[in-house]
N, C-alpha and C positions, 0 to 999 in steps of 0.2 A: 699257892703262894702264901706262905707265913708272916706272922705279923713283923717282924725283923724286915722282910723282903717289901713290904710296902711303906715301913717306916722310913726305910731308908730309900727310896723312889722318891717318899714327897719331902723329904729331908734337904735332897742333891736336884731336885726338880730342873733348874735354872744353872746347876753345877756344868761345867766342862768334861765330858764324857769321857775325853782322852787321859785327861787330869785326873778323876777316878779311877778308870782302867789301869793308872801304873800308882797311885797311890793305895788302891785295896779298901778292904776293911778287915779290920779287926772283930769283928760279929762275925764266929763261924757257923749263922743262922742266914746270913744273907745270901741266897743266892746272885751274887754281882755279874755273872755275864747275864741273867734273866734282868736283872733290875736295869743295867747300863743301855740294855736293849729298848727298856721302856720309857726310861729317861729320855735316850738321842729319838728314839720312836715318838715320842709326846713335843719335844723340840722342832720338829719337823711338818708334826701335821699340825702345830701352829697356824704356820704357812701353807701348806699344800691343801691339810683337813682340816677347819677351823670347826667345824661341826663336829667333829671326832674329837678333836683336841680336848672340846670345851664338855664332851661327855664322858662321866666319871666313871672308872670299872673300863673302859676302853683296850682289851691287850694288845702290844705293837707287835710283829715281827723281827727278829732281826736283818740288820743294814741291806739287802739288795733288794730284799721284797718289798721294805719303804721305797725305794731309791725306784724302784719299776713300776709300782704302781700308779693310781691315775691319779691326780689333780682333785678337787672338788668342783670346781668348775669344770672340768671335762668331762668328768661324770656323772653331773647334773643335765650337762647338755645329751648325751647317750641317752640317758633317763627320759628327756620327752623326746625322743626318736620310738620308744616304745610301745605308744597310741594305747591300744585298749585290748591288748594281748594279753590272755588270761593263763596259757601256759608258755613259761620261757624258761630257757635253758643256759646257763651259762657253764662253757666245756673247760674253759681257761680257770677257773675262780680264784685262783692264787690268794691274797689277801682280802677279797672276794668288796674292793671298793666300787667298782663297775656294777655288780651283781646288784651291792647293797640299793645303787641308787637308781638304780633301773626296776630293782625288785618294790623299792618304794613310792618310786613314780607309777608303777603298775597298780598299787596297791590303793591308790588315788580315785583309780578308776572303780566302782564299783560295780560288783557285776553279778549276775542271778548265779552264774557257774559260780565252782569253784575253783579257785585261782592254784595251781600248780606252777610254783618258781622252785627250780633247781639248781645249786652249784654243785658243781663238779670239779673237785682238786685232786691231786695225787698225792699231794704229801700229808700226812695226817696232821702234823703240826703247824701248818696249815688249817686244817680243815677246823683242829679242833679250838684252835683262836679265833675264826671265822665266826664259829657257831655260838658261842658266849657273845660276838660281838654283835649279833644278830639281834639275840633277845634284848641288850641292851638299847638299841638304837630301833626297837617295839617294833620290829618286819614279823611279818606274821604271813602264814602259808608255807613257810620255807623248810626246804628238804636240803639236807647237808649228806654227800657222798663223796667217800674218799674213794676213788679210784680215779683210771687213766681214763683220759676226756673221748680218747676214739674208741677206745672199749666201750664207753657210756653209749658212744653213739651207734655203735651196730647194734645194739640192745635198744636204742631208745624207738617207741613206736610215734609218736607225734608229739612237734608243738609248736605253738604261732610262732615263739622267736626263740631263734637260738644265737648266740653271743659266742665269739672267740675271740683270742687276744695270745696270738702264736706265740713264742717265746720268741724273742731274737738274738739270742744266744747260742754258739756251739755249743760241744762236748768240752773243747779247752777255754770257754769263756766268754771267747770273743763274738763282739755284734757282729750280727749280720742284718741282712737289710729286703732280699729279694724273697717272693713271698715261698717261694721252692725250695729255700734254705731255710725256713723259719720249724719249728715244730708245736704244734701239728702242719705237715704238709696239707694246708690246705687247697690248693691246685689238684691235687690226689683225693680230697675228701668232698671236694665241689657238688658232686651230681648224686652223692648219698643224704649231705646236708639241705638241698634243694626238694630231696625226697621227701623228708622228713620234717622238714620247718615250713610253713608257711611266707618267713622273712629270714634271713641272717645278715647278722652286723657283724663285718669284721674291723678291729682295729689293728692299722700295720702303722710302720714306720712312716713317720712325713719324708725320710729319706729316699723313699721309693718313688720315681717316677706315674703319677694318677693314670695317665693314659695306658699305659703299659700293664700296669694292674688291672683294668676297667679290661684290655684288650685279652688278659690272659688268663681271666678268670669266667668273663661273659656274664649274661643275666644281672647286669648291674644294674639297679636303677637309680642310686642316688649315691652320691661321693660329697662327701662332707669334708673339708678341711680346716681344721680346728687347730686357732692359733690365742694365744692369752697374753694380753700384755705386749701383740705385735710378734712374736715369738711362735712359731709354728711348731705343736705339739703333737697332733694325730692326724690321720688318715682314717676315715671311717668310709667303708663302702658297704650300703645293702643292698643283698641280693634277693630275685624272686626270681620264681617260673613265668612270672609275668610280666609279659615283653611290654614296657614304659619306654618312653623318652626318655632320656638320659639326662638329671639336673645334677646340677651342680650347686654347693652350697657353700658359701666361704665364710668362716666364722672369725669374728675377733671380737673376746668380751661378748658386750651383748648386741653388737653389729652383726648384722647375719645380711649378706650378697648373696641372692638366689640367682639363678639362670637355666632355662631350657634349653641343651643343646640341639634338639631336635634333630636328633640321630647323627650328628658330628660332632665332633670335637675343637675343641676353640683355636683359634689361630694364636700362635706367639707375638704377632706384631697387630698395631693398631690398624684399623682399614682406615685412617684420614689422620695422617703427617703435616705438622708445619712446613710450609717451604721458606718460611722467613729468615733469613740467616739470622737477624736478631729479634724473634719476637717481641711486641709491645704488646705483653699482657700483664695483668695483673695483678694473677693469683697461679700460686702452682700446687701442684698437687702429686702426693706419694701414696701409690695404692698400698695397703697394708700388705703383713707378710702372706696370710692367705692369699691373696689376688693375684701376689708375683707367683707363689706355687702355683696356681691355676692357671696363669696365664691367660686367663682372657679379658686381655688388652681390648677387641674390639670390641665387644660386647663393653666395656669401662664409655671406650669413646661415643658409641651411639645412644648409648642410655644417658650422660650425663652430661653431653654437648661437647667435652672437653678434646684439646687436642694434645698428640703425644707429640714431643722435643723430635724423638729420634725413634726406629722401629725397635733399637735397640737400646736405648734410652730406660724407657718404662716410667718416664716423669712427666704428667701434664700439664698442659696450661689452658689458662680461660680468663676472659675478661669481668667475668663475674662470677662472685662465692656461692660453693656448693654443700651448704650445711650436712647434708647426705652424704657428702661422698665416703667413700672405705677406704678411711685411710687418713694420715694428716696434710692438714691445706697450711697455705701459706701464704702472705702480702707480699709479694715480691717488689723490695725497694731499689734494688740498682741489678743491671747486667754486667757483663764486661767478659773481653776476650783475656788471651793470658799476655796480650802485648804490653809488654814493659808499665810501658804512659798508662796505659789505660787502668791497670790495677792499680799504680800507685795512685791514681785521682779517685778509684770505685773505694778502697781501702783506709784509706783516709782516717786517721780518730781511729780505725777500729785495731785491737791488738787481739782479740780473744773473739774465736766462733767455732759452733759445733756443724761439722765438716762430712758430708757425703760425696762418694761418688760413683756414678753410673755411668758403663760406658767410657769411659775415662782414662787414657795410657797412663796416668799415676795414682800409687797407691793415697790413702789419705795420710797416713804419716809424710810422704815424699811430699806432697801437695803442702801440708801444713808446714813444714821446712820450708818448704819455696817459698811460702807466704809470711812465713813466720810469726804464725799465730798461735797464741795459747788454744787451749780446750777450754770450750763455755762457752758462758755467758747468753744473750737471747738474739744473736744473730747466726741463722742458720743458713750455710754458705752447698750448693751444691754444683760440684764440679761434675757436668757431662755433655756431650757431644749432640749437635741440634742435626736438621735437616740439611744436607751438605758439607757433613763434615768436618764441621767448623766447633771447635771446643770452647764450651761458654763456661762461665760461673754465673748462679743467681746467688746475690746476697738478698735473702729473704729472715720476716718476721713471723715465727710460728702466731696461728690463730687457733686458740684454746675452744 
């Protein structure tokens, strides 16, 4: 990179990348698809890599490799899934963000051995932005190898953990989701990976069914669902030779819902239903997005005394707040069915609420038509169907 090519990176830093790209430059020294790269590259991991952003010499990828990559928070979370494993492998390394924080979470751990962390890319350009960002961001141990990940592994002789992160993408582009369409087939690679690693972590799609994965893979012993800001982002399952209880962990931010399946799987509906057609409680509660992918409703209900509206519901209530619970709570100040009288007396004063609904024959646009309420404001109104089939609204007040 010449000095022309970084002059004008920190020049256009905050610049519209689109607005560059048809504008040009007139410096036949710039390289402008390298620079525009690092520019929307640097813009991005603002947001996603704030740790990366804010370290200088950083080189981005260009646009998918950002765009696929992991999170800083979800790869800090990976990083203490790593314990005190002194050789790890990572087969996927792509922009090699996983690797980094996991290889520096390892690297935390001090240890009499010597510490072996590997990535493993295909693509060289790739491998060889990976490897400058390495020594930047002071990882130390690290072995950088361009080659394919399943080649690496019929060669590879041992290590505590070994890391994937399949592609989800075809040939023409398009996402896929099931772990048999993914590349590396890892279904096909299961009992060579389990030979050779001590532990593997793989990260799939949140798109994928957990149980299904857990059932078609086997030797699972921990499933991680990892969700940021309520927003459900990964799928992490690790695997051993050795036969565990099956936990389950639901993540949102720094809230972590652990559970022991104890060799089953969680039921979709809660085991204790209201039977009240209109409940008098006076707190309700939304399990975050982790919880609804996990589904375990009954486990929510016995751990935290609460009861569920409907089996199909997935909204609780209780007569008293649950500072703990996973997910957002609520002061629920009025009920009401959708009978004419009744909403126009529940509704009253109010013209504007932020509007859910679960279970519920109407969408929220249709709903909020019906109602004729704006979007906002701090009444939060949730339209869904109780114990008997009877469809309520709670106007409720979020508790921060």
């Amino acid at each position: 990179m010449n000095q022309a090519t970084i002059d004008f990176i920190r020049e256009h830093a905050e610049a519209d990348v689109r607005q560059l790209a048809l504008q040009g430059t007139k410096n036949p020294e710039v390289d402008l698809p390298f620079a525009l790269d690092q520019i929307a590259g640097r813009q991005k991991a603002k947001i996603k890599l704030p740790t990366w952003a804010a370290t200088d010499g950083i080189i981005y990828p260009p646009h998918l490799s950002m765009e696929q990559c992991s999170s800083e928070q979800t790869a800090r979370y990976k990083g203490g899934l790593a314990g005190t494993s002194v050789s790890f492998v990572d087969l996927t390394g792509g922009f090699g963000v996983d690797f980094a924080f996991i290889a520096s979470a390892i690297n935390q751990h001090p240890s009499p051995n010597t510490q072996h962390l590997i990535y493993v890319e295909q693509q060289a350009s790739l491998c060889a932005i990976s490897s400058e960002n390495f020594k930047l961001l002071g990882l130390n141990h690290i072995e950088v190898v361009c080659a394919d990940g399943v080649e690496y592994l019929h060669q590879l002789d041992h290590a505590d953990l070994i890391f994937l992160d399949p592609a989800r993408r075809d040939n023409h582009g398009a996402r896929t989701y099931g772990i048999a369409d993914c590349t590396p087939n890892v279904l096909e690679l299961r009992d060579e990976l389990l030979q050779k690693a001590d532990r593997v972590m793989l990260k799939l799609s949140p798109m994928l069914d957990w149980r299904k994965a857990v059932e078609d893979l086997g030797n699972v012993n921990e499933v991680h669902i990892v969700s940021v800001d309520n927003e459900c982002k990964e799928l992490l399952l690790i695997l051993s030779k050795e036969e565990k209880p099956l936990k389950l962990f639901c993540v949102n931010n720094d809230q972590v819902f652990d559970s022991v399946t104890g060799g089953r799987f969680f039921c979709d509906t809660a085991s204790d239903v209201t039977k009240e057609p209109s409940p008098c409680y006076t707190y309700l509660f939304e399990p975050n997005a982790s919880i609804m992918k996990a589904g375990c409703f009954d486990v929510i209900t016995a751990r935290f005394g609460v009861m569920q509206l409907d089996k199909n519901s997935h909204l609780f209530v209780s007569d008293k707040d649950i500072c703990d619970f996973p997910g957002r709570r609520f002061i629920i100040e009025k009920t009401t069915s959708m009978n004419k009288r009744e909403l126009k007396v529940a509704l009253a004063g109010i013209d504007q609420a932020n509007i859910t609904v679960r279970n519920f024959p109407m969408s929220v646009a249709e709903l909020r038509k019906r109602l004729k309420l704006k979007e906002g404001g701090d009444i939060y109104l949730f339209a869904t169907t109780i114990a008997g089939h009877q469809h309520q609204l709670f106007l409720c007040r979020k508790i921060e």
